[in-house]
C-alpha positions as CSV (number, residue, x, y, z in Angstrom):
1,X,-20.8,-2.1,21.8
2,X,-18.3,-3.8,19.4
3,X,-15.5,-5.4,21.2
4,X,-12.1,-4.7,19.1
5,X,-9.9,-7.9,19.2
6,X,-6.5,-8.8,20.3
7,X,-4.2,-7.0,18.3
8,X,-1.9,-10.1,18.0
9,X,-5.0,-12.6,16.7
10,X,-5.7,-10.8,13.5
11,X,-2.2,-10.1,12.7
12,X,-1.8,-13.8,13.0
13,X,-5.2,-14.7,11.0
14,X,-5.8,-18.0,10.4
15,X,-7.0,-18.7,6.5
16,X,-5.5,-20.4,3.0
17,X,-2.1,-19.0,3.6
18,X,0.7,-19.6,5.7
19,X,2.6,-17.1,8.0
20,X,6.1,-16.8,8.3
21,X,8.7,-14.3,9.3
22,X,11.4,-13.4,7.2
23,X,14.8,-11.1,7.6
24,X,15.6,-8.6,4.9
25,X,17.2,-5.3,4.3
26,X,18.1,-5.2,8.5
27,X,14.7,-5.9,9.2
28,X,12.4,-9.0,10.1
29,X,9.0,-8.7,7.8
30,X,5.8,-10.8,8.7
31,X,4.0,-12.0,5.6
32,X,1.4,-15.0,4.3
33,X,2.2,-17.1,1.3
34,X,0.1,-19.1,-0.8
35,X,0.3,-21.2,-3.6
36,X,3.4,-21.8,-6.3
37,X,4.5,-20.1,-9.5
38,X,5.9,-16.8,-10.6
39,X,5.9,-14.4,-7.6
40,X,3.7,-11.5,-6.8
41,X,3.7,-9.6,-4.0
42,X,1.0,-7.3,-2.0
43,X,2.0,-4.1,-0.1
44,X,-0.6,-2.8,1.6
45,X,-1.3,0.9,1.9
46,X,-2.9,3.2,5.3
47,X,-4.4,2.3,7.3
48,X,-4.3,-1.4,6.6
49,X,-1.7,-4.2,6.7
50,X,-1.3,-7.8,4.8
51,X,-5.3,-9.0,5.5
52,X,-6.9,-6.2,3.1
53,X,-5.7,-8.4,0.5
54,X,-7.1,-11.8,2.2
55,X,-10.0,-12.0,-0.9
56,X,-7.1,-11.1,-3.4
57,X,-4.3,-13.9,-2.4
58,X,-6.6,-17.2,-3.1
59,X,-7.7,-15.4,-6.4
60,X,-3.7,-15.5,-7.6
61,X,-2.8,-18.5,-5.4
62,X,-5.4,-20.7,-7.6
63,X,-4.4,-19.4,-10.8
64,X,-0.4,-20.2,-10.9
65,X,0.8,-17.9,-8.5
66,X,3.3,-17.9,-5.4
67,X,1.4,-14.9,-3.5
68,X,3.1,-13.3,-0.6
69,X,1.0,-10.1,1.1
70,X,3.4,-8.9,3.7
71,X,3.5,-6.1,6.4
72,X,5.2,-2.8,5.7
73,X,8.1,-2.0,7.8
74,X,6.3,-0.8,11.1
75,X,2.8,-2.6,10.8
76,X,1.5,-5.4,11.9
77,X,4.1,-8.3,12.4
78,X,7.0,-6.7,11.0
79,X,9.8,-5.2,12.9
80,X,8.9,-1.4,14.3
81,X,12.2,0.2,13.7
82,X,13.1,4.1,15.2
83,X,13.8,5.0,11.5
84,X,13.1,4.0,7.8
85,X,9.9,4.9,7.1
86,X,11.1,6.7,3.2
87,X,9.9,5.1,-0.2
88,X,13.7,4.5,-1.1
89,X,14.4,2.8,2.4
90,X,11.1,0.7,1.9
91,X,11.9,-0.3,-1.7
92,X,15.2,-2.0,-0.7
93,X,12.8,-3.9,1.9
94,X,10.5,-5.1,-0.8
95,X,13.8,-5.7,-3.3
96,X,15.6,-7.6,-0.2
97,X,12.5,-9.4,0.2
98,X,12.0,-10.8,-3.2
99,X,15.4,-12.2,-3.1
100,X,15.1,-13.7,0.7
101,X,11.8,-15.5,-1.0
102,X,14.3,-17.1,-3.2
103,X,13.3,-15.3,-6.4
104,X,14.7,-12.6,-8.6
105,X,11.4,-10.8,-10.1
106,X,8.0,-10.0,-8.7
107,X,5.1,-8.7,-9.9
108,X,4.0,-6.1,-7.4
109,X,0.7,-5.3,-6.2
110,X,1.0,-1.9,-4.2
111,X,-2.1,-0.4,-2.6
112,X,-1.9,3.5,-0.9
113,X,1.2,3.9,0.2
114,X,1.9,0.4,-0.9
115,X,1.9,1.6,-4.5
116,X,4.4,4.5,-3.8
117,X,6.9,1.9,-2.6
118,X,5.7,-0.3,-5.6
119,X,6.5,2.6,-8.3
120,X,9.9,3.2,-6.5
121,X,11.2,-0.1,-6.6
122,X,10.0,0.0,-10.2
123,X,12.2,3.2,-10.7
124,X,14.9,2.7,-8.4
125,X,15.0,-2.0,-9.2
126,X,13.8,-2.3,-12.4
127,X,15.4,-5.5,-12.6
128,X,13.3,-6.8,-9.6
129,X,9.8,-6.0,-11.4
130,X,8.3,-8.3,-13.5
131,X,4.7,-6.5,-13.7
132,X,3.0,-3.4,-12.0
133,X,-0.2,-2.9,-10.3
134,X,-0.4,0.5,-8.9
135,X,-3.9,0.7,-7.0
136,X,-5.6,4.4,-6.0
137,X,-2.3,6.0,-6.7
138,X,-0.8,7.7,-9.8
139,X,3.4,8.0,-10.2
140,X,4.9,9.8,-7.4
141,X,5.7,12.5,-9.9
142,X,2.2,13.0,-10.9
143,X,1.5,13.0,-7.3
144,X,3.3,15.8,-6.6
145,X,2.6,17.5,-9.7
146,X,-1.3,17.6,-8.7
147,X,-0.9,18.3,-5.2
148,X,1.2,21.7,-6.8
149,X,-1.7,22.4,-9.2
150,X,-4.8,21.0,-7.9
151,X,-6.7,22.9,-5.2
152,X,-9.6,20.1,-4.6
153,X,-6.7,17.4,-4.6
154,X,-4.6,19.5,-1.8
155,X,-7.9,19.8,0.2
156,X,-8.3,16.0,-0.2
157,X,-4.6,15.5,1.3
158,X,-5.0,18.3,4.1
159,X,-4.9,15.8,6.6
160,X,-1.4,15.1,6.1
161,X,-0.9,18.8,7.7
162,X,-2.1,17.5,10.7
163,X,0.0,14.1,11.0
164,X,3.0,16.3,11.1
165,X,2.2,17.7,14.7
166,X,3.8,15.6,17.6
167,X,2.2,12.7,19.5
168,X,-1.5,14.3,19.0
169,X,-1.9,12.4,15.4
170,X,-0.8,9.1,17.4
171,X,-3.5,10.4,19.9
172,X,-6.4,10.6,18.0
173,X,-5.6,7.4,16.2
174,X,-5.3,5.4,19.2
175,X,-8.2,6.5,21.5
176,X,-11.7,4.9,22.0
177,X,-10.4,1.8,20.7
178,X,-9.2,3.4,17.4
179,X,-12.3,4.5,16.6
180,X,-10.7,7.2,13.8
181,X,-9.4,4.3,12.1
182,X,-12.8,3.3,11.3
183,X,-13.9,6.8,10.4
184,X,-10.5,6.8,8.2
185,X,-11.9,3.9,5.6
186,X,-15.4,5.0,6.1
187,X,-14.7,8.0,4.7
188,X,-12.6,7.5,2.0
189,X,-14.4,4.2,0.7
190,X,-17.3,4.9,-2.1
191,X,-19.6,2.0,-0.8
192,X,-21.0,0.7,2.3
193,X,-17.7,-1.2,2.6
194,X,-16.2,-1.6,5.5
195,X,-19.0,-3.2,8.2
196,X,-18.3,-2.6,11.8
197,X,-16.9,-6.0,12.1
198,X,-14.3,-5.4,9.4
199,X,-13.2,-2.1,10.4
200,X,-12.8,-3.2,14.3
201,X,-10.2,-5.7,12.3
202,X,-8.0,-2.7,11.1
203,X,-8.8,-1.0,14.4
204,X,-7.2,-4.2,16.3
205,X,-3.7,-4.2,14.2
206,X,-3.0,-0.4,14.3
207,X,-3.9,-0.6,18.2
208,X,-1.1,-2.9,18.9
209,X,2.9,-2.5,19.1
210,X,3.9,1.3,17.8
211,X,1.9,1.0,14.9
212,X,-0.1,4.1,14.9
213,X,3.2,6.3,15.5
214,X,5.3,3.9,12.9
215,X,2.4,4.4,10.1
216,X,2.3,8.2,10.8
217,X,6.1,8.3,10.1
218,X,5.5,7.6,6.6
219,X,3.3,10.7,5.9
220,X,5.9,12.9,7.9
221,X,8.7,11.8,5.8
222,X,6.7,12.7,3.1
223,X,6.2,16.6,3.8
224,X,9.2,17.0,5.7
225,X,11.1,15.5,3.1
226,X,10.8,18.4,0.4
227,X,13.2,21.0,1.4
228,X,16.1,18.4,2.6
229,X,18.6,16.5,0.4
230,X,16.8,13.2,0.8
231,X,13.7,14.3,-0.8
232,X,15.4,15.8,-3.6
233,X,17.3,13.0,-4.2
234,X,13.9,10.6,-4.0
235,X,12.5,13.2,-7.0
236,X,15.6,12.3,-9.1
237,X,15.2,8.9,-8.6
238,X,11.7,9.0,-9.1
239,X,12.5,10.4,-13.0
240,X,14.2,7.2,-14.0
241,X,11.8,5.7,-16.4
242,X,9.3,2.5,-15.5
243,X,10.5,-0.7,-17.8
244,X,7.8,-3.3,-16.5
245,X,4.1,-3.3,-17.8
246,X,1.9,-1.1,-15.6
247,X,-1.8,-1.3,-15.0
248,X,-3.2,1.6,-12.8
249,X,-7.0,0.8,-10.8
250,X,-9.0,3.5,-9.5
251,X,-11.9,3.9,-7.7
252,X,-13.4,6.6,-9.5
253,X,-15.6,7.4,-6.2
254,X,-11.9,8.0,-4.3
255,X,-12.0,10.4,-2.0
256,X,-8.1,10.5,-0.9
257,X,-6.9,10.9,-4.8
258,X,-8.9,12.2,-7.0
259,X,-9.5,10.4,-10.3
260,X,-8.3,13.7,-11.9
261,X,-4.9,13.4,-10.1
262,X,-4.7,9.4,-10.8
263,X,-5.9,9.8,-14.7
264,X,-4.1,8.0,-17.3
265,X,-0.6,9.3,-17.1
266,X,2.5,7.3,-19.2
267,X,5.1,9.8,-18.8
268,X,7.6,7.7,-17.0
269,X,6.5,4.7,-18.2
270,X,8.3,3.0,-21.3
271,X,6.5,-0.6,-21.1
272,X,3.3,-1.6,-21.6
273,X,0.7,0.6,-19.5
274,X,-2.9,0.2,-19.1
275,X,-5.5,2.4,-17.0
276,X,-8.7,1.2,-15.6
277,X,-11.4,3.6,-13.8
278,X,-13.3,1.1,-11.4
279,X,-16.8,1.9,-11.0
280,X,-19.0,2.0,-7.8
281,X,-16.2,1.9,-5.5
282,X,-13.6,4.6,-3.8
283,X,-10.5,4.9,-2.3
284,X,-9.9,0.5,-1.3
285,X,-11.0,-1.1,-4.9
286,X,-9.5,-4.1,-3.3
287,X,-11.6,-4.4,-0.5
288,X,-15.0,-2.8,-2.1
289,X,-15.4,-5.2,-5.2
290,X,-12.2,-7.8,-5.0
291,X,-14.1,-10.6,-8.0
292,X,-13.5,-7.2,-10.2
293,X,-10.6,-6.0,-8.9
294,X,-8.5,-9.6,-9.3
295,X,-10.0,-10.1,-12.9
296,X,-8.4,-6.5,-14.0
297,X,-5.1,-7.5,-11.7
298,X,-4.4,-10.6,-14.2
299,X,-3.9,-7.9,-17.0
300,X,-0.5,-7.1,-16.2
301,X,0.3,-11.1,-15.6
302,X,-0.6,-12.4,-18.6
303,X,-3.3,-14.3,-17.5
């Protein structure tokens, strides 16, 4: 029987980085820093929070970089608020947070759900956005457009019909220790990643505070959001064209988005763009082959 940890102990994980806490856009964010240079920052995606990137943040922090991964509004460390939980509310967190770090650009590093806020500060900040990484997840337009016309890419996402139910979804996340969590990145990774030990890590962190109903929010918003005036406006927005280089990475064994959906796609984008197809791995290329992963990342920085 594997013992889950404190919820608290692996938010707080001890490692090359430092933690700190830090107020922006009405909220309190928990993040780790490491290193000194130009700024990038890592958004996590679901069901995760700031330690899927702890193999990615040394890689940047030796090679001239001031890397921050932080907790999304409603994981981990950072504040749990009763609303907010929309890609335009969570891009002014990441654009308020760039400036509290004392900078005026970033290049972002958006994972999941991570790389919908990513692309919307892009759309929404341009003038925050130095560089683009958008991992296992095309433009939000392209989203949507698949999700329209793509019956085995609708299948893949059916399970956002059921998060919209009430308290059930929170439920089923939450009980024997979380262990759906596990089944979560099990199924949608295209190796042998994650081990039991790893897993019972992202088990821990969406056990504790509200995090379970706070990360379900976020896929809520998402369908609820298409008949009402805030979802229409977030389409609009989401037209305005991308300025920064982009590099997109895919697992093309990803099981959540298809590499059909996430296939090389520049309509939006007027800088520099570049597509890689990662082999071997699935839905967390991050996580399932980081030496790969970080040696594509420095594409988009120069490096």
């Amino acid at each position: 029987f594997l013992r889950v940890p404190a919820t608290d102990a692996v938010i707080r994980a001890t490692g090359p980085w430092e933690h700190r806490d830090v107020a922006a856009n009405t909220a309190r964010f928990h993040l780790v820093e490491a290193g000194q240079g130009p700024l990038v920052v890592l958004i996590h995606g679901f069901p995760m929070f700031w330690w899927t990137w702890r193999k990615i943040i040394p890689q940047f922090s030796e090679n001239g970089f001031r890397v921050v991964a932080m907790d999304l509004r409603g994981y981990g460390g950072s504040d749990h608020t009763p609303h907010g939980y929309d890609p335009m509310t969570i891009a002014a967190d990441i654009r308020g947070l760039i400036y509290a770090l004392g900078e005026t650009k970033a290049i972002l590093i958006g994972h999941d759900w991570g790389a919908i806020s990513a692309w919307t500060v892009a759309a929404i900040y341009p003038e925050v956005v130095a560089g683009l990484v958008s991992v296992s997840m095309p433009h939000p337009k392209r989203l949507r457009r698949q999700i329209l016309a793509d019956t085995v890419q609708r299948k893949a996402l059916s399970y956002i019909y059921a998060f919209q139910v009430p308290f059930y979804p929170e439920y089923k996340l939450r009980k024997n220790q979380g262990i759906e969590i596990e089944n979560i990145l099990q199924r949608w990774s295209g190796s042998s990643w994650p081990d039991s030990e790893t897993a019972a890590v992202y088990r821990a962190a969406l056990l504790g505070h509200a995090s379970a109903h706070c990360a379900l929010e976020y896929h809520r918003w998402a369908l609820r959001s298409i008949p009402r005036k805030d979802g229409r406006v977030y389409q609009a927005k989401m037209e305005n064209p991308i300025t920064a280089p982009v590099l997109q990475i895919h697992g093309e064994l990803d099981r959540a988005i298809t590499p059909r959906t996430a296939e090389r796609d520049n309509k939006y984008i007027q800088g520099n763009y570049d597509y890689y197809l990662m082999p071997d791995v699935g839905h967390f290329p991050h996580e399932e082959n980081p030496d790969e992963f970080a040696n594509v990342a420095f594409i988009v920085t120069g490096k």
